[in-house]
C-alpha positions in Angstrom: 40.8 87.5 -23.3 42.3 86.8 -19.9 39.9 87.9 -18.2 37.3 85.8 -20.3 39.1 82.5 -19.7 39.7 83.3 -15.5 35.8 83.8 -15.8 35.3 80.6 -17.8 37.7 78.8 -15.3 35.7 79.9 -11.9 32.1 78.8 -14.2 33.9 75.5 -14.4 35.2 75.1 -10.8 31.3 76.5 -9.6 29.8 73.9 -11.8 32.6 71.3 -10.8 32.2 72.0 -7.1 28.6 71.9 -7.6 28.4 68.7 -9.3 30.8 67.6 -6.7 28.7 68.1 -4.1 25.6 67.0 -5.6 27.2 63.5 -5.9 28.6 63.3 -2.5 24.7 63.8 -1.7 23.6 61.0 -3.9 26.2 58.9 -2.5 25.4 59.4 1.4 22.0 58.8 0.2 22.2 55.7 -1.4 23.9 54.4 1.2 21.2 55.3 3.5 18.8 53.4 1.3 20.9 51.1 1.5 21.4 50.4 4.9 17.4 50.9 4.8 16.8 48.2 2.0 19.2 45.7 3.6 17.0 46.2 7.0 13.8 45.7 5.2 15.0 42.6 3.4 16.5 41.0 7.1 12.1 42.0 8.3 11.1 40.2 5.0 13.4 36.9 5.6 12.2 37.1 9.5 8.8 37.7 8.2 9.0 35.0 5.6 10.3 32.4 8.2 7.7 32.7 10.5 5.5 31.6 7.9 7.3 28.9 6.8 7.1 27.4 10.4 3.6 28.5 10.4 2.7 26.8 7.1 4.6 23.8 8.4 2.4 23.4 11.8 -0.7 23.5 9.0 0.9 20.6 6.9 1.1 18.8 10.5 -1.9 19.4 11.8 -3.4 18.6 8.5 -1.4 15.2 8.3 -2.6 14.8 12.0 -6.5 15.2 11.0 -6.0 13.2 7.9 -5.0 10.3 10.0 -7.8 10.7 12.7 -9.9 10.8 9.5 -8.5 8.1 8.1 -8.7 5.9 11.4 -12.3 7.4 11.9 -13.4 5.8 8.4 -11.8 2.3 9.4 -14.1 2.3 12.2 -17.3 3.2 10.7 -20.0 0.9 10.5 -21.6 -0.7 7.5 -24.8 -1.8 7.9 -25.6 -2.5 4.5 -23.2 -5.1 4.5 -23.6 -6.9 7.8 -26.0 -9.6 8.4 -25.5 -10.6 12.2 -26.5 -14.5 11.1 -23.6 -14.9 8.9 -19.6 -14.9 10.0 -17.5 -12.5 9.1 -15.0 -13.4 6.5 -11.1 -11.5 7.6 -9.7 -11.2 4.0 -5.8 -10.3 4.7 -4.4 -8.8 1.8 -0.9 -8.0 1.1 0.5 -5.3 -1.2 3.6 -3.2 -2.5 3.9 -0.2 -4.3 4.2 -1.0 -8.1 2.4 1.1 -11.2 0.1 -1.8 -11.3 -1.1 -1.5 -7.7 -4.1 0.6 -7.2 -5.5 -1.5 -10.4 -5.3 -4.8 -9.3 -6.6 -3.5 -5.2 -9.7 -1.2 -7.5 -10.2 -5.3 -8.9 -10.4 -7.3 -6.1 -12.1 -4.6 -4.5 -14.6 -4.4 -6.4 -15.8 -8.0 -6.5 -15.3 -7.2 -2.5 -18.3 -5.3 -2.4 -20.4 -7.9 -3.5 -19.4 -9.6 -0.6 -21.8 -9.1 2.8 -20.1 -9.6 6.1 -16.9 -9.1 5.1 -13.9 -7.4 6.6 -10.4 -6.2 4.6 -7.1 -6.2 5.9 -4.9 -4.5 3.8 -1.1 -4.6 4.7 1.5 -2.3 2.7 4.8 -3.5 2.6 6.3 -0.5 3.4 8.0 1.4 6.6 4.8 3.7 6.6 1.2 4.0 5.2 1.5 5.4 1.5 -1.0 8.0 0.9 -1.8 6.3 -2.8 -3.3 3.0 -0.5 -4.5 5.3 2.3 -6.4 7.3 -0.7 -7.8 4.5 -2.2 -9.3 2.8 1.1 -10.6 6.3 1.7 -13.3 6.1 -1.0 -14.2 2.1 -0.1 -17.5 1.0 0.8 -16.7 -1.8 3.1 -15.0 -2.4 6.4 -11.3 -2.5 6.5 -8.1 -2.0 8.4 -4.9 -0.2 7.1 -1.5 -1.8 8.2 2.2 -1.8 7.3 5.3 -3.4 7.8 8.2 -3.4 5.6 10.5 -6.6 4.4 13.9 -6.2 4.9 15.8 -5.1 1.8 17.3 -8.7 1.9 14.7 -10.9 2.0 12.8 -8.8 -1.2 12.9 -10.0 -4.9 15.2 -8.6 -7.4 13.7 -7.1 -10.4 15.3 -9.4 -12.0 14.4 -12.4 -9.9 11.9 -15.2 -10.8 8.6 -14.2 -8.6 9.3 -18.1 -6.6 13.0 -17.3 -5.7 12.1 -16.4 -2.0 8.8 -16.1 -0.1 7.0 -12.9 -0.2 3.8 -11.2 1.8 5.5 -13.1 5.3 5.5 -10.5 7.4 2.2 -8.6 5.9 0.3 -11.5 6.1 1.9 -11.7 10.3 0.6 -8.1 10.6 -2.3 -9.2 9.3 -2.6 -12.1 11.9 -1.2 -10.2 14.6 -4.3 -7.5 14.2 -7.0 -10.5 14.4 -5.8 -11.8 17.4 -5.5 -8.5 19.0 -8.5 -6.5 18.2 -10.7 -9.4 17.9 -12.7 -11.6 20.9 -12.6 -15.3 20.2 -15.6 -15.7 22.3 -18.0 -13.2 20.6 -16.5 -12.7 17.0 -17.2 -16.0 14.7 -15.3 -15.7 11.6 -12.9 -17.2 8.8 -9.5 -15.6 7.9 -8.4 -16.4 4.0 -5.2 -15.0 2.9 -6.0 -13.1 -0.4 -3.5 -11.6 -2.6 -3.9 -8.8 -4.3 -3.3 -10.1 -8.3 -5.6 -12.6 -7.7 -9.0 -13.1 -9.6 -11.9 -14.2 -7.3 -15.7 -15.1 -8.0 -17.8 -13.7 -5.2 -19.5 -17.3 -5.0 -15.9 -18.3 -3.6 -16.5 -16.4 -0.7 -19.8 -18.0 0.0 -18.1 -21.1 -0.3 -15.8 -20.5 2.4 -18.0 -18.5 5.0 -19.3 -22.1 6.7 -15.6 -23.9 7.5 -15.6 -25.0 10.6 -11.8 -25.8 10.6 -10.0 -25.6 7.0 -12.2 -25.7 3.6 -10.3 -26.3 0.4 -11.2 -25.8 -3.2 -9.3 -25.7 -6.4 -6.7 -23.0 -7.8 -6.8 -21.9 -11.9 -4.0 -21.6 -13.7 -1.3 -22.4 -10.9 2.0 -24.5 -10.8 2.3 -24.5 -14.5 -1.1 -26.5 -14.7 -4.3 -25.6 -15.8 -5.4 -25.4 -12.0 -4.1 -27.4 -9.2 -6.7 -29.3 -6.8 -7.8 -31.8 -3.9 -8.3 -34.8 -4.5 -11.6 -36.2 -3.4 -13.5 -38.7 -2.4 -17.1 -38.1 -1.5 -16.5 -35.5 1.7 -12.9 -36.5 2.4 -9.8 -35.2 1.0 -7.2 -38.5 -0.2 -4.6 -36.9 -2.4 -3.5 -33.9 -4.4 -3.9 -32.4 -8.2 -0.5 -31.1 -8.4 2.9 -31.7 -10.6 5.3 -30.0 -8.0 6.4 -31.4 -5.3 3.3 -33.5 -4.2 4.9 -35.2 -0.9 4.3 -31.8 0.7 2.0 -32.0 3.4 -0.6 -29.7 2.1 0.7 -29.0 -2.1 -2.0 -26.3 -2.2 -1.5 -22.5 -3.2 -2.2 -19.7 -0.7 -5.7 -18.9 -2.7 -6.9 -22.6 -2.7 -7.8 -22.7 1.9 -9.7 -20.8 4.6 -9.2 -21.3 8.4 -11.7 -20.9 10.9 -10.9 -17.5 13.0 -10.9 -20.0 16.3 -8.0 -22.3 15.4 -5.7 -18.9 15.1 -6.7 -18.5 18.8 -6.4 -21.9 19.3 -2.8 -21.6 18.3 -1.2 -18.8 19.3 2.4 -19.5 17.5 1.1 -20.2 14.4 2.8 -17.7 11.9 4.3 -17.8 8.6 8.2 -17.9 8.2 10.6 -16.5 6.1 12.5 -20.0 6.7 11.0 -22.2 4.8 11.2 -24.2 1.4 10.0 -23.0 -1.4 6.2 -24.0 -1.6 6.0 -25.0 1.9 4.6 -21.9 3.5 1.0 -22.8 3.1 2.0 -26.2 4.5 3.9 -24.4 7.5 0.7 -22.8 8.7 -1.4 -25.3 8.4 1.1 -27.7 10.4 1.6 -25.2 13.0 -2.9 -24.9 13.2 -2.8 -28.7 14.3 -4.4 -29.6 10.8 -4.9 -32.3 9.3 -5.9 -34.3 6.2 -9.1 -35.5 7.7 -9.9 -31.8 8.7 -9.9 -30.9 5.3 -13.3 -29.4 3.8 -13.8 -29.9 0.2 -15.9 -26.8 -1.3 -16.8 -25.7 -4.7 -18.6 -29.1 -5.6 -16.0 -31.1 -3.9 -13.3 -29.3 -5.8 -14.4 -29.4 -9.0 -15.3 -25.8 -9.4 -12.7 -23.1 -10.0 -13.9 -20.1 -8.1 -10.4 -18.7 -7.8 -7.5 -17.9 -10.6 -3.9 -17.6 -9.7 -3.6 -14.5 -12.2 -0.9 -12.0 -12.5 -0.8 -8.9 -14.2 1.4 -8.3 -17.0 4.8 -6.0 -15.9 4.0 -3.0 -17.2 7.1 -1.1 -18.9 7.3 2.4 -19.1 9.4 2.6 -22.3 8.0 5.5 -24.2 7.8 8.1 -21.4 11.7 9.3 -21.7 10.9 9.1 -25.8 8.1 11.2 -24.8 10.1 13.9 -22.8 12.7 14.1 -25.5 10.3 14.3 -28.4 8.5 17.5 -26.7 10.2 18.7 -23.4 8.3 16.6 -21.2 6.7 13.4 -20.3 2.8 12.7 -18.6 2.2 14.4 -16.3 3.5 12.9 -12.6 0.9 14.1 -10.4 -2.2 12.3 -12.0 -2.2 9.1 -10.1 -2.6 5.8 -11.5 
């Protein structure tokens, strides 16, 4: 019986020793793998940065070609749309990022394209191009330029600020100025500059209207100054007075859709710019001071200004109010990456 357990006890220290040694091999090799796995995973991280910088040098050098592409379009020509005889009619155009912006440009543009001879200056008021604008001009028919400058935080509106508090599109509609007298020859290009915002409704007959000033052609505004429109005054060919309820002592009580200016006289007058330092309602008044105008330079249009070719429209604020509903209701709201 003694002899049966002594046997049992050197099966047990075989096996035990055995084992033992079988898992001192299992441990010196997982180390090994290991030490192997971390050295793979360091070759993967290298591996996987290099093609991070790589995949950043392709966003680069696509952003790069996008913007030759982008530059390459502004330049191309239209001939459809250009009739040597006529002037060219600078429409600057300033614009902010809102929900209701590529709308309101896909509106205006659209009556633009029945418009020969014309040429679009569309200013962003932002510190860079946005690819929404640069997307939209990209599929546009008709000549334009793509600008930018941004207003200082301080002189923007509030959200909850009435739209007259302080001056807006100053420095967009500067750019805008800035790129005519730049880029353009006074002595070959013949043209008219009209200041068009972007929440505006235009008839195309407007533009025909204004394409013959010779210095500064006028013509009625719809629903403006809490009137049914605001307008000259006339008297056969001359302008003697104003349509207006406020503040009719300004020198020129007309709204920033209701004048064109020969391209010349912004030659002409080299300091002539629009201000953030001025009265309320007096910017339109400002420039046209500062172009040497006067009241006897005025052009009635649109049958001596009793035509309304042009509405001082806004679109409504649009309120997102039923997207969070939306994402609580089922997880999730629209979808952010269609564009609208």
């Amino acid at each position: 019986m003694g002899r049966f357990t002594l046997r049992k006890i050197l099966y047990l220290y075989c096996i035990s020793s055995i084992v033992f040694i079988l898992w001192l091999l299992n441990y010196h090799m997982s180390i090994r793998e290991n030490d192997d796995w971390e050295e793979r995973i360091a070759t993967l991280n290298q591996r996987l940065a290099k093609k991070q910088t790589q995949l950043d040098e392709s966003r680069q050098l696509i952003i790069n070609y996008e913007e030759k592409l982008h530059k390459c379009r502004m330049l191309k020509p239209y001939p459809k749309h250009f009739n040597s005889s006529l002037p060219t009619i600078y429409l600057i155009t300033p614009t902010y990022d809102r929900i209701e912006q590529r709308a309101e440009l896909t509106r205006l543009y659209y009556t633009l394209l029945h418009v020969p001879n014309i040429h679009w200056i569309l200013v962003e008021d932002s510190d860079r191009k946005t690819d929404k604008v640069r997307r939209f001009l990209a599929n546009c028919q008709i000549p334009y330029t793509h600008l930018n400058v941004a207003t200082p935080e301080q002189l923007k509106l509030k959200s909850s600020d009435p739209n007259w508090l302080k001056p807006r599109g100053v420095l967009q509609r500067n750019a805008g100025l800035t790129w005519i007298r730049s880029s353009l020859d006074p002595q070959t290009n013949r043209g008219v500059v009209y200041f068009a915002d972007d929440d505006n409704t235009y008839s195309v007959e407007l533009f025909e209207e204004m394409r013959s000033t010779k210095k500064v052609s006028v013509w009625p505004v719809g629903m403006v100054g809490g009137l049914r429109y605001e307008s000259p005054i006339c008297d056969r060919n001359l302008v003697t007075g104003w349509e207006v309820y406020f503040k009719p002592d300004r020198p020129f009580p007309i709204d920033m859709a209701g004048f064109a200016v020969n391209l010349q006289l912004f030659f002409d007058h080299p300091s002539a710019w629009f201000s953030n330092n001025v009265q309320r309602g007096y910017q339109e008044s400002t420039i046209l001071k500062l172009l040497d105008v006067t009241m006897a330079d005025l052009e009635p249009r649109a049958e001596k200004c009793t035509k309304i070719l042009v509405w001082h429209t806004r679109t409504e604020k649009y309120k997102i109010k039923n997207e969070a509903k939306l994402k609580l209701k089922r997880g999730k709201g629209t979808n952010p990456n269609i564009e609208i």
